[in-house]
MDTraj code that builds the backbone (N, CA, C; nanometers):
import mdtraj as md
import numpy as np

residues = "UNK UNK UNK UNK UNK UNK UNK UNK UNK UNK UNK UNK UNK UNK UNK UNK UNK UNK UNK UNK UNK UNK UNK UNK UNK UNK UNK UNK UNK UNK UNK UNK UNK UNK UNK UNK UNK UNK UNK UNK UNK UNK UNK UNK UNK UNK UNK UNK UNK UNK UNK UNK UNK UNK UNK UNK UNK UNK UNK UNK UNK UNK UNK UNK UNK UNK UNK UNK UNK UNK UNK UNK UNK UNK UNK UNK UNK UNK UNK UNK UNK UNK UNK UNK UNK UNK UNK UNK UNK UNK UNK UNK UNK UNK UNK UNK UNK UNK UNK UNK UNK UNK UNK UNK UNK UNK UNK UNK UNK UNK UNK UNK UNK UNK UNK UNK UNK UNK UNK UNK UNK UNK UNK UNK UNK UNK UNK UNK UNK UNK UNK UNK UNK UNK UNK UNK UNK UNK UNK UNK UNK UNK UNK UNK UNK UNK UNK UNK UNK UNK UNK UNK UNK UNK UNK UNK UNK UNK UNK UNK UNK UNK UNK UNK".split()
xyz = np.array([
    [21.9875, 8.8203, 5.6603],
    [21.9308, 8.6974, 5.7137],
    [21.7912, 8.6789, 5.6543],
    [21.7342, 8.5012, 5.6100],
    [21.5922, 8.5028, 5.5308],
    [21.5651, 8.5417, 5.6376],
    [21.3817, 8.5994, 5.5960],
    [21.2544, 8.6051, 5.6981],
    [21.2085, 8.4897, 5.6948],
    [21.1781, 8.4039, 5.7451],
    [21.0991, 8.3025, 5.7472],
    [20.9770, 8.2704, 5.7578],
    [20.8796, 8.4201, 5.7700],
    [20.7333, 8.4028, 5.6689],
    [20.7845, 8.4445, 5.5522],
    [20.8989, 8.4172, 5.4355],
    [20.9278, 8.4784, 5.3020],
    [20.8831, 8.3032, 5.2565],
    [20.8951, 8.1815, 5.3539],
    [20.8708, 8.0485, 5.3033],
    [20.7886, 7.9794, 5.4146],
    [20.7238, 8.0760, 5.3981],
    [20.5553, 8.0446, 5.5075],
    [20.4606, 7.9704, 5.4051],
    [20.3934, 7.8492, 5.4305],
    [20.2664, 7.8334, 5.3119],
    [20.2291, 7.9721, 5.3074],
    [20.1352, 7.9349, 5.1500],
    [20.0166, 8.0312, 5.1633],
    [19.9143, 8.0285, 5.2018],
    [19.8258, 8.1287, 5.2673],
    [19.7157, 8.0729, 5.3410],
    [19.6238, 8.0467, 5.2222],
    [19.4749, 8.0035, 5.3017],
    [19.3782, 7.9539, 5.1799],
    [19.2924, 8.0890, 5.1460],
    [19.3266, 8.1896, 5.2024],
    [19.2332, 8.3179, 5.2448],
    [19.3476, 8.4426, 5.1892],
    [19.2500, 8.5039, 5.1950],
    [19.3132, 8.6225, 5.1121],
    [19.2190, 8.7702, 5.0856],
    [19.2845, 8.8816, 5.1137],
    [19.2124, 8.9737, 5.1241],
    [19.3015, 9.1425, 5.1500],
    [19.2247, 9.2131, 5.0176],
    [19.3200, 9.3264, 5.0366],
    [19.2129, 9.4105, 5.0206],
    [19.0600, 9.4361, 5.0892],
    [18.9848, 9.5004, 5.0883],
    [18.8851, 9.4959, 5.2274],
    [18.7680, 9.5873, 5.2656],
    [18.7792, 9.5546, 5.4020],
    [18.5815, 9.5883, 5.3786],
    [18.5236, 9.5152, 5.4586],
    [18.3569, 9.5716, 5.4351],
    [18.3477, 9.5849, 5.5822],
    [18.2855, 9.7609, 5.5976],
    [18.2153, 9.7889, 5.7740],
    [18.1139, 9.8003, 5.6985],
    [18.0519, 9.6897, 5.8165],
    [17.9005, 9.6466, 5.8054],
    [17.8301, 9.6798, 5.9409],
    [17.6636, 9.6768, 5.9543],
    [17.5887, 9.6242, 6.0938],
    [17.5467, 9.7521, 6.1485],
    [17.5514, 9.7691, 6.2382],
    [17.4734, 9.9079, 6.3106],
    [17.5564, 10.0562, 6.3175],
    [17.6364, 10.0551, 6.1560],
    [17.6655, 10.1729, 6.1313],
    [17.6368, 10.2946, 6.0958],
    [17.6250, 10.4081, 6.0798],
    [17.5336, 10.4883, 5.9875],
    [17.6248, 10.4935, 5.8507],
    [17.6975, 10.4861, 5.8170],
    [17.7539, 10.4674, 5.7002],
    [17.8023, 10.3288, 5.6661],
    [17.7478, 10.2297, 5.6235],
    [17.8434, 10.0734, 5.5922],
    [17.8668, 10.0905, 5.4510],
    [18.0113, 10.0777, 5.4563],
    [18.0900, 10.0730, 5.3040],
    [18.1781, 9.9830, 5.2685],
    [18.2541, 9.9747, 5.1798],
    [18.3526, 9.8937, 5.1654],
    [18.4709, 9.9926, 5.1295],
    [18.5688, 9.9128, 5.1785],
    [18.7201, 10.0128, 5.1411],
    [18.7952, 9.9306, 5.1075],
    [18.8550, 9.9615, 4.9480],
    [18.9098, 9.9007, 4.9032],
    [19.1156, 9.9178, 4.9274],
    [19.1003, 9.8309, 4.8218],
    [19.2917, 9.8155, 4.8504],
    [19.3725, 10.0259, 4.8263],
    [19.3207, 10.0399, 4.7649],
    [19.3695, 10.1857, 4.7426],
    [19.4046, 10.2640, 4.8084],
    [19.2294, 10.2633, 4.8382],
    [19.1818, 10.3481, 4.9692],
    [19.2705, 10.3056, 5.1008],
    [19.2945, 10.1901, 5.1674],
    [19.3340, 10.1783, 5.2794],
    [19.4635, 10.2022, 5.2790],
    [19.5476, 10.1834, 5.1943],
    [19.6915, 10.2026, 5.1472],
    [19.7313, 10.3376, 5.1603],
    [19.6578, 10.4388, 5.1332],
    [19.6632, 10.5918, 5.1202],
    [19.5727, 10.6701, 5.2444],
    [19.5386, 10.5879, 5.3653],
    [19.5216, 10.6216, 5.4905],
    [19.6013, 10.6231, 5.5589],
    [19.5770, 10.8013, 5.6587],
    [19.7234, 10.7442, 5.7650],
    [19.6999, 10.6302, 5.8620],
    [19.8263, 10.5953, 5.8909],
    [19.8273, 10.4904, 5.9745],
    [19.9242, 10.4963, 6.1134],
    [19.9677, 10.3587, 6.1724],
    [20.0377, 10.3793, 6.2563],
    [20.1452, 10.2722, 6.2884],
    [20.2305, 10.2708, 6.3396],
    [20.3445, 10.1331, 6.3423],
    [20.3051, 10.0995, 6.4679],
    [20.4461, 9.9827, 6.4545],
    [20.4777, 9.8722, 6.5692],
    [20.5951, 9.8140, 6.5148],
    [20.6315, 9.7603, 6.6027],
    [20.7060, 9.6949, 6.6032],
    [20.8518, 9.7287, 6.6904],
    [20.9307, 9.6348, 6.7060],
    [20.9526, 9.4512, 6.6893],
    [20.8337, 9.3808, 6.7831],
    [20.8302, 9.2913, 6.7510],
    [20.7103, 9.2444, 6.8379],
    [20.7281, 9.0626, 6.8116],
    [20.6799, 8.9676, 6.9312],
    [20.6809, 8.8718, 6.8810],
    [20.5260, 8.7990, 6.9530],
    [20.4763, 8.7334, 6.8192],
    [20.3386, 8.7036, 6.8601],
    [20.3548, 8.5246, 6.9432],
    [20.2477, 8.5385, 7.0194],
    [20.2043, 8.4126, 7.0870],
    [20.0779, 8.4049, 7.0990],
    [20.0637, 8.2467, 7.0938],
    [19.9139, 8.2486, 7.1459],
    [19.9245, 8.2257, 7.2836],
    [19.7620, 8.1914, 7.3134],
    [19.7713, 8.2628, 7.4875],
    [19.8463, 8.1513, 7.5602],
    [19.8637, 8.0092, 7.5509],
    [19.9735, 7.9567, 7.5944],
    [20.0847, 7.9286, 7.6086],
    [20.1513, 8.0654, 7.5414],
    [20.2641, 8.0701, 7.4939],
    [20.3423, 8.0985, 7.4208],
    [20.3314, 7.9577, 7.3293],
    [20.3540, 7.8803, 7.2227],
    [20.4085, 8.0119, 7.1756],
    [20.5649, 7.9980, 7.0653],
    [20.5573, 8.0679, 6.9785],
    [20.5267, 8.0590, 6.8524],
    [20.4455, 8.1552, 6.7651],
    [20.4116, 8.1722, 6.6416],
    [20.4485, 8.2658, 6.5310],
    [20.5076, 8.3584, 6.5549],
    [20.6221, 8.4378, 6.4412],
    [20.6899, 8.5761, 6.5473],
    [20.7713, 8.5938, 6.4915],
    [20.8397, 8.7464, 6.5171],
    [20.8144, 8.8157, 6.4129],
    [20.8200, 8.9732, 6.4314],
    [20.7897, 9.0601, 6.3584],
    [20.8713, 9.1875, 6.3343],
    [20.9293, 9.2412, 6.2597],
    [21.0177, 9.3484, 6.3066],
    [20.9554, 9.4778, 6.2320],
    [20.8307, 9.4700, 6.2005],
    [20.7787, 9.6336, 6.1735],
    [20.6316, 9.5722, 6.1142],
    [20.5548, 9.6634, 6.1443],
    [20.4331, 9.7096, 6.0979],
    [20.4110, 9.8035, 6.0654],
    [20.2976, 9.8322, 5.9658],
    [20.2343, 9.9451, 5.9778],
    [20.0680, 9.8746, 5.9422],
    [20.0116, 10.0417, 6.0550],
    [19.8728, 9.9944, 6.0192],
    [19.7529, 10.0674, 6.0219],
    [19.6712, 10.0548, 5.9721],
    [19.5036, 10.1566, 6.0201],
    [19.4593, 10.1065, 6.0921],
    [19.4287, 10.1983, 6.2532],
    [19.3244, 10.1982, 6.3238],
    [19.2112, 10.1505, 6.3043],
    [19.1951, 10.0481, 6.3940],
    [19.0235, 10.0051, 6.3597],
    [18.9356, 10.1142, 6.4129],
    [18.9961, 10.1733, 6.4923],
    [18.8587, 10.3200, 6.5352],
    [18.8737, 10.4190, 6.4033],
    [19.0112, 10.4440, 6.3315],
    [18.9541, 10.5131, 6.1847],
    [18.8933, 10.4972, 6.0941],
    [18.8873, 10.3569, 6.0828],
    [18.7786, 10.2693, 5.9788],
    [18.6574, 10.3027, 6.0534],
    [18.5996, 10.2569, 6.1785],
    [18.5695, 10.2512, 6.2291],
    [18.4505, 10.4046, 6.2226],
    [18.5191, 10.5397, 6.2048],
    [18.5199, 10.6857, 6.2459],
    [18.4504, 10.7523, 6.0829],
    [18.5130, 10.6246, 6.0092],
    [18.4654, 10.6676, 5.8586],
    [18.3228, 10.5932, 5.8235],
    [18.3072, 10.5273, 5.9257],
    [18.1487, 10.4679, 5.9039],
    [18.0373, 10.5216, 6.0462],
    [18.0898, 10.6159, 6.0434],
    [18.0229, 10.7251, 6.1077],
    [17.9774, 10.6880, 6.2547],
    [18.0625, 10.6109, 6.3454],
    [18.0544, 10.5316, 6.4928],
    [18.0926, 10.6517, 6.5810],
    [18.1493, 10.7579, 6.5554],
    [18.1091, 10.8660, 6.6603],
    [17.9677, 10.9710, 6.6437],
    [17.9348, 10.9533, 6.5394],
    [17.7908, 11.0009, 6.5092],
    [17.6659, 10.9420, 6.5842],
    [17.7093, 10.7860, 6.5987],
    [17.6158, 10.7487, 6.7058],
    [17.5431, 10.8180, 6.8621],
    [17.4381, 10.8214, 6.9070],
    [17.4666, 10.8351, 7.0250],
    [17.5451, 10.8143, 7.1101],
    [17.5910, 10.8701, 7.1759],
    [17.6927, 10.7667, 7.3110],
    [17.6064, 10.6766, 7.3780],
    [17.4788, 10.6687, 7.4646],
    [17.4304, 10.5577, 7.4965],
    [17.4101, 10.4534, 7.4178],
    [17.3980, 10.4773, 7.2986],
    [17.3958, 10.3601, 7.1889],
    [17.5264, 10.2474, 7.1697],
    [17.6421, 10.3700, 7.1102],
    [17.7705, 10.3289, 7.1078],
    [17.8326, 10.2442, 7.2460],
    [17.8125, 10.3096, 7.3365],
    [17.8666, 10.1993, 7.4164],
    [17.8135, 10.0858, 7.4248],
    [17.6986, 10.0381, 7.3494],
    [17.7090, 9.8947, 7.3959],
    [17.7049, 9.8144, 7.2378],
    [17.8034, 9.8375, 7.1485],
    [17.8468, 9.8133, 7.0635],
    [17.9134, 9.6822, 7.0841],
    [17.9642, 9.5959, 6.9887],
    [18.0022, 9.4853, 7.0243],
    [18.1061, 9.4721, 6.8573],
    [18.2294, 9.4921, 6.8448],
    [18.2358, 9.4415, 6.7176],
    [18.3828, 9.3779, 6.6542],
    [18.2882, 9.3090, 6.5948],
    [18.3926, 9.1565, 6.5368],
    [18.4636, 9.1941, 6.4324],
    [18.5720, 9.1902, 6.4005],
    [18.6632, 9.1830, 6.2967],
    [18.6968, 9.0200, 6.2405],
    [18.6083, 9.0101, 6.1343],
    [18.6025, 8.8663, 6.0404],
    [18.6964, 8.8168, 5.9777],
    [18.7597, 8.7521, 5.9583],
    [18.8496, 8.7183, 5.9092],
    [18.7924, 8.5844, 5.7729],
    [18.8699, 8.5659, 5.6635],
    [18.8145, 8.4690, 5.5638],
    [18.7553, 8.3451, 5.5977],
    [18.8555, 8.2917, 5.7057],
    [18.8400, 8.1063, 5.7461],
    [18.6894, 8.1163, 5.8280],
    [18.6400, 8.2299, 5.9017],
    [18.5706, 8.2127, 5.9515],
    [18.6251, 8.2751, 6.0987],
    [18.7032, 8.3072, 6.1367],
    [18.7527, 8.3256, 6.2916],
    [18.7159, 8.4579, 6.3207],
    [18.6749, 8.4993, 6.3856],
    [18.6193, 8.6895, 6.4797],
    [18.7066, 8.6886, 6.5548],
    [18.7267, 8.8176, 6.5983],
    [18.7697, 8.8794, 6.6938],
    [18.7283, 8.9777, 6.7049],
    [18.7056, 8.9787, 6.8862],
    [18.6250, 9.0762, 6.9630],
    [18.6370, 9.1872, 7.0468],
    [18.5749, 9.3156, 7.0110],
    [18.6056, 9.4073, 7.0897],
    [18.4661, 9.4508, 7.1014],
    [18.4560, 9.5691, 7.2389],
    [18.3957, 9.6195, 7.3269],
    [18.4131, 9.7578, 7.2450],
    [18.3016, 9.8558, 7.2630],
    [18.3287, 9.9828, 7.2223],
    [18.4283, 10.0509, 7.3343],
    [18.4118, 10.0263, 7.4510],
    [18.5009, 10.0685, 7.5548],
    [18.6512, 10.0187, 7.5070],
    [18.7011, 9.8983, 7.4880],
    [18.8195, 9.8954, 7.4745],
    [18.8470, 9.9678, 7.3250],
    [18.8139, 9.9886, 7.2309],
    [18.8355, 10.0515, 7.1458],
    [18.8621, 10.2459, 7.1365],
    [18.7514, 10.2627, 7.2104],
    [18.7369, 10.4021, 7.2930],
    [18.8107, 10.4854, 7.3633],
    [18.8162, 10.3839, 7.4756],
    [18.8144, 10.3918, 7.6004],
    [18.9118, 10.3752, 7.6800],
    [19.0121, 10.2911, 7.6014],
    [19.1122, 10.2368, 7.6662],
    [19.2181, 10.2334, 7.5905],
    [19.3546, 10.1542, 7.6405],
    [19.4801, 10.1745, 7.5048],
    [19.4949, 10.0746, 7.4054],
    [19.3732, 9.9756, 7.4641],
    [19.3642, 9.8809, 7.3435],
    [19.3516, 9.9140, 7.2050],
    [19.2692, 10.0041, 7.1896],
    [19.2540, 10.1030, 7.0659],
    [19.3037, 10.1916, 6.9721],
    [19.4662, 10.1982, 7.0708],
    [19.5507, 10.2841, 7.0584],
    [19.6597, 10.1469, 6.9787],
    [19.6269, 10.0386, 6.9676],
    [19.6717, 9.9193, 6.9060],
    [19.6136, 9.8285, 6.8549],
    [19.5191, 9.8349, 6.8145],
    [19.3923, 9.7454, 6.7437],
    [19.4000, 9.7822, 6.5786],
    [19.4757, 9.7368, 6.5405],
    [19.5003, 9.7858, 6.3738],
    [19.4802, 9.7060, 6.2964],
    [19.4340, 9.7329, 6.1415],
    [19.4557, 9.6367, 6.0175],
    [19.6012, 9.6699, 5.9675],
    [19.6697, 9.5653, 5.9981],
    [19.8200, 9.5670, 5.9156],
    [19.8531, 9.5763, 5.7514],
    [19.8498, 9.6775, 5.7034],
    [19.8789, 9.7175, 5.5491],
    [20.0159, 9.6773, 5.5073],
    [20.1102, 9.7020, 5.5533],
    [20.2411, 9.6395, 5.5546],
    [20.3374, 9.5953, 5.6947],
    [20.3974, 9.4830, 5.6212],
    [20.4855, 9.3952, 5.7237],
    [20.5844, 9.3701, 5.7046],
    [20.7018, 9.3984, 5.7691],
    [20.8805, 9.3691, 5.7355],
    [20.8802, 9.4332, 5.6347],
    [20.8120, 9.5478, 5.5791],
    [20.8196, 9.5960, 5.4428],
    [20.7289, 9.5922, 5.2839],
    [20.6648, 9.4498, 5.3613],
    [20.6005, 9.4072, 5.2428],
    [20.4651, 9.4502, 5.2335],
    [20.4027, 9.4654, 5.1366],
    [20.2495, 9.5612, 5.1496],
    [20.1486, 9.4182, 5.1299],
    [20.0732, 9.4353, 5.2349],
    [19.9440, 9.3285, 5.1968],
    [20.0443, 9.1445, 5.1857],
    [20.0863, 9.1371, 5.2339],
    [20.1876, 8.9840, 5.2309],
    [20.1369, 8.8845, 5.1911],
    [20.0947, 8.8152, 5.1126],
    [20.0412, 8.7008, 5.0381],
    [20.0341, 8.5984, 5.1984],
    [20.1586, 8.5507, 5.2159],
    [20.2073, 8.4570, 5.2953],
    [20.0880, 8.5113, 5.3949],
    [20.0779, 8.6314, 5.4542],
    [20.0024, 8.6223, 5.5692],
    [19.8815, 8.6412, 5.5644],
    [19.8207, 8.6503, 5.4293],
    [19.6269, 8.6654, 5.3815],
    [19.5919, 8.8356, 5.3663],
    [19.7496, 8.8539, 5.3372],
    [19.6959, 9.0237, 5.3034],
    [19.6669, 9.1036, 5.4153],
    [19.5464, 9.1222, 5.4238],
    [19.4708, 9.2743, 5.5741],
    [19.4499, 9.1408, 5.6813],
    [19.5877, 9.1688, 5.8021],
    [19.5827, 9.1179, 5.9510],
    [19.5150, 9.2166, 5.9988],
    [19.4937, 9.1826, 6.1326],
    [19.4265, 9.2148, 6.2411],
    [19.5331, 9.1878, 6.3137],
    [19.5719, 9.3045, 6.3989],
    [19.7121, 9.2967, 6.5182],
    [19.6587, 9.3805, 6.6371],
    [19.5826, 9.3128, 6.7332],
    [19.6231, 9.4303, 6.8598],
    [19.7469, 9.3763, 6.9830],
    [19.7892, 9.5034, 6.9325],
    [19.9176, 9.5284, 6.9814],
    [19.9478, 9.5418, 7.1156],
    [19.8076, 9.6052, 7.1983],
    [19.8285, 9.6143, 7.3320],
    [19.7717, 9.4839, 7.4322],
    [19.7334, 9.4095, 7.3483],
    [19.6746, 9.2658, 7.4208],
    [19.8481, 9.1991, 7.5426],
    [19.8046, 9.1217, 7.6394],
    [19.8913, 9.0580, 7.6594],
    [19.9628, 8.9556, 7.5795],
    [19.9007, 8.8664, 7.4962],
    [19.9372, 8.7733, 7.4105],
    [19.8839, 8.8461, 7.2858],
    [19.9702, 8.8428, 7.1784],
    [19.8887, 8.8285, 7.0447],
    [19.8583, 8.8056, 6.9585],
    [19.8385, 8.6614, 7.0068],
    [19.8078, 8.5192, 6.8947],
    [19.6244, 8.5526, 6.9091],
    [19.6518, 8.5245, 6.9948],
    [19.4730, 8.5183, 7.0658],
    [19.3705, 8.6010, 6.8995],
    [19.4118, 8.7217, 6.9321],
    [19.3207, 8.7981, 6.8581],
    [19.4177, 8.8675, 6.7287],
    [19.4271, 8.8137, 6.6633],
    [19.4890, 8.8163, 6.5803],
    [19.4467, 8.7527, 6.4421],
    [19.3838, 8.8110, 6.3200],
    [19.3247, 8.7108, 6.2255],
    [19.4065, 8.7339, 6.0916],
    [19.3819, 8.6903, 5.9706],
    [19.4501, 8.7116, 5.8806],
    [19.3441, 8.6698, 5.8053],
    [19.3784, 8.8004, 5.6806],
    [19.2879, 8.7669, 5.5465],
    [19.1221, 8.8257, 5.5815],
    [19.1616, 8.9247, 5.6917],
    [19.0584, 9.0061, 5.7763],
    [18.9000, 9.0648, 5.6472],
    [18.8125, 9.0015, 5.6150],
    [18.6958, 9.0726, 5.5146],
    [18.6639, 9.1731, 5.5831],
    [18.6020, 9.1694, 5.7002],
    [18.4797, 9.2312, 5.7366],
    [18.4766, 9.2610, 5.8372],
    [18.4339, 9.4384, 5.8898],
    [18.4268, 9.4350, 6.0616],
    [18.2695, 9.4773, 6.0759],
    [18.2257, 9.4194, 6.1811],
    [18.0179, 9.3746, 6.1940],
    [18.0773, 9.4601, 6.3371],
    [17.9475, 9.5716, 6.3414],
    [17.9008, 9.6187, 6.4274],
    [17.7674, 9.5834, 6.4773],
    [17.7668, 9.5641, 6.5609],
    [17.5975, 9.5124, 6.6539],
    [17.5865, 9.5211, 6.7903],
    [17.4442, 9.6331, 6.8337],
    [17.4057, 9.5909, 6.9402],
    [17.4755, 9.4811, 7.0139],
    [17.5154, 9.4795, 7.1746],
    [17.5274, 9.3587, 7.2661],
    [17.3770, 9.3297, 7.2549],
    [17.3460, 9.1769, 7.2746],
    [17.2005, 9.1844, 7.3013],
    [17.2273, 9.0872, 7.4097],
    [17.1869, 9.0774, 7.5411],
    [17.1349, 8.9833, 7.6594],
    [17.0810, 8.8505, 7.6462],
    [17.1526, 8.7857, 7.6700],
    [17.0672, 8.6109, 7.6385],
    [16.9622, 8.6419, 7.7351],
    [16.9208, 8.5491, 7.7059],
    [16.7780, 8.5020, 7.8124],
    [16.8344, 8.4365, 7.9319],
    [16.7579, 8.5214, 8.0428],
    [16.8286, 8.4310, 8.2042],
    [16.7994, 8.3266, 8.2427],
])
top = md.Topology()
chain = top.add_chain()
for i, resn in enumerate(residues, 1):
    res = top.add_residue(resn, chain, resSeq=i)
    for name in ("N", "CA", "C"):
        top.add_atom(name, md.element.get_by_symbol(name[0]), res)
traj = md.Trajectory(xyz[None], top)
């Protein structure tokens, strides 16, 4: 049977390399090689929605790297722990879209235990159709929501307090 992201447009974004940036002690870039030849972890079948629903694709396998191993290689357990917990960090995607995590849910919780960059999908490595390095957490209730494609960059930073 076709897949039907095999005649998905292509997106305008694209990306098979990844930059940890921001309040790391190590910020590097990891390229297509490198992330390909990290262990990783699956999923799947799975079918994504956004948070109203709506459906937006099925999936019948992943694989992927941990954003806490990327994460682990830019030296975020080296931090203090009072520091680290109040971490805040975005996974960028090309168009412009973030997605957000808490050092606690990454940590702390099983969100983390499903917060991955997707290296391959239905088989295919880096998928044109889907912008190459997704962003999939897996343990979200919906997971359209946080979900990006064509993922550049994950920014670590201080929470900082608006003004009251």
């Amino acid at each position: 049977m076709p897949n039907p992201s095999d005649h998905a447009p292509h997106p305008a974004h694209f990306s098979d390399s990844i930059e940890l940036a921001g309040a790391l002690p190590h910020c590097r870039h990891i390229g297509r090689g490198e992330l390909l030849a990290m262990p990783t972890t699956a999923g799947g079948p799975l079918v994504v929605e956004c948070y109203s629903g709506r459906h937006i694709r099925r999936v019948s396998r992943l694989r992927g790297v941990l954003v806490t191993d990327l994460l682990d290689l830019a030296g975020m357990p080296t931090l203090p722990r009072s520091q680290a917990k109040q971490m805040v960090i975005a996974v960028q995607a090309g168009d412009g879209y973030a997605c957000l995590f808490s050092w606690h849910e990454l940590y702390n919780s099983p969100i983390g235990e499903g917060a991955m960059l997707v290296v391959e999908q239905d088989g295919v490595q880096l998928p044109a159709a889907a912008g190459g390095l997704q962003l999939m957490s897996l343990r979200d209730r919906r997971l359209g929501p946080r979900q990006a494609i064509a993922v550049q960059r994950i920014s670590v930073w201080p929470w900082q307090r608006g003004a009251a």
